[in-house]
C-alpha positions in Angstrom: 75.5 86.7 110.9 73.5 84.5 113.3 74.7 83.4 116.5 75.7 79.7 115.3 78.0 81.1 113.1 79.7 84.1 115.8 80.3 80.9 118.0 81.7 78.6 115.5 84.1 81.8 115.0 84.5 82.5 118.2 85.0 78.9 119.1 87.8 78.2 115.9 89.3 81.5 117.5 89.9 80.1 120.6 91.5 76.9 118.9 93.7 78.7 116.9 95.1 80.9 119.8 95.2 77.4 121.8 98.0 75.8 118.7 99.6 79.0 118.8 100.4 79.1 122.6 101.2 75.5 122.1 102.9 75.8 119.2 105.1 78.6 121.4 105.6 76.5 124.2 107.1 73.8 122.0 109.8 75.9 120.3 112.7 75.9 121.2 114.8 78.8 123.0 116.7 79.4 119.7 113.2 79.6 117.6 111.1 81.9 120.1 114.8 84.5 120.0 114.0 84.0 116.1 110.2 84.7 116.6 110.6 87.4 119.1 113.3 88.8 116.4 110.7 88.6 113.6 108.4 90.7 115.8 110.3 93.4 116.9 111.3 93.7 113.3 108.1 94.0 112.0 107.4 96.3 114.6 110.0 98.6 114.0 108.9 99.0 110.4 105.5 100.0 111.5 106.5 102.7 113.6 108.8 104.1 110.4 105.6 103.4 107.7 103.5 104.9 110.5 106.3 108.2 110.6 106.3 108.6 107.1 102.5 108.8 106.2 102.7 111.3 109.0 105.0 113.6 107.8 103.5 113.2 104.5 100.2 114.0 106.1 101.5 117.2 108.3 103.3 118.0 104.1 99.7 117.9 102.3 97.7 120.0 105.6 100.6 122.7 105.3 100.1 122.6 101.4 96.2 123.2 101.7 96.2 125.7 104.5 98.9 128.2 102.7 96.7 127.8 99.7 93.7 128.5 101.3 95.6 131.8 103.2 96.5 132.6 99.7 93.1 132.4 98.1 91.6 134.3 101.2 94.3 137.0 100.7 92.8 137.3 96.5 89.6 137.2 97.5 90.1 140.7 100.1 92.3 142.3 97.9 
């Protein structure tokens, strides 16, 4: 991409974040409690999406290593 088209970017970037911190300062107390509810929501489901696929993970690296102790262990013997 050439530079006219990073700064366009860059420059709708900045216009967007602009609305939103206007947007924000605009709400009222009740909608940013809402908004701020929203986000630790979504938040909170990360961290557990983010949990499971590690313990599925740490489940599938167990799995392979006692296979590959098994298959070491028949080729030795």
């Amino acid at each position: 991409m050439n530079n006219k088209g990073k700064g366009i970017l860059a420059l709708l970037g900045v216009a967007a974040g602009a609305f939103a911190f206007w947007k924000y300062k605009n709400m009222s107390p009740e909608e940013k409690q809402r908004l701020k509810d929203k986000a630790n929501e979504t938040g909170r489901k990360i961290k557990e999406k983010a949990g499971e696929v590690e313990d599925t993970i740490s489940e599938k690296y167990e799995q392979l290593k006692n296979a590959a102790k098994k298959e070491a262990n028949d080729i030795t013997n």
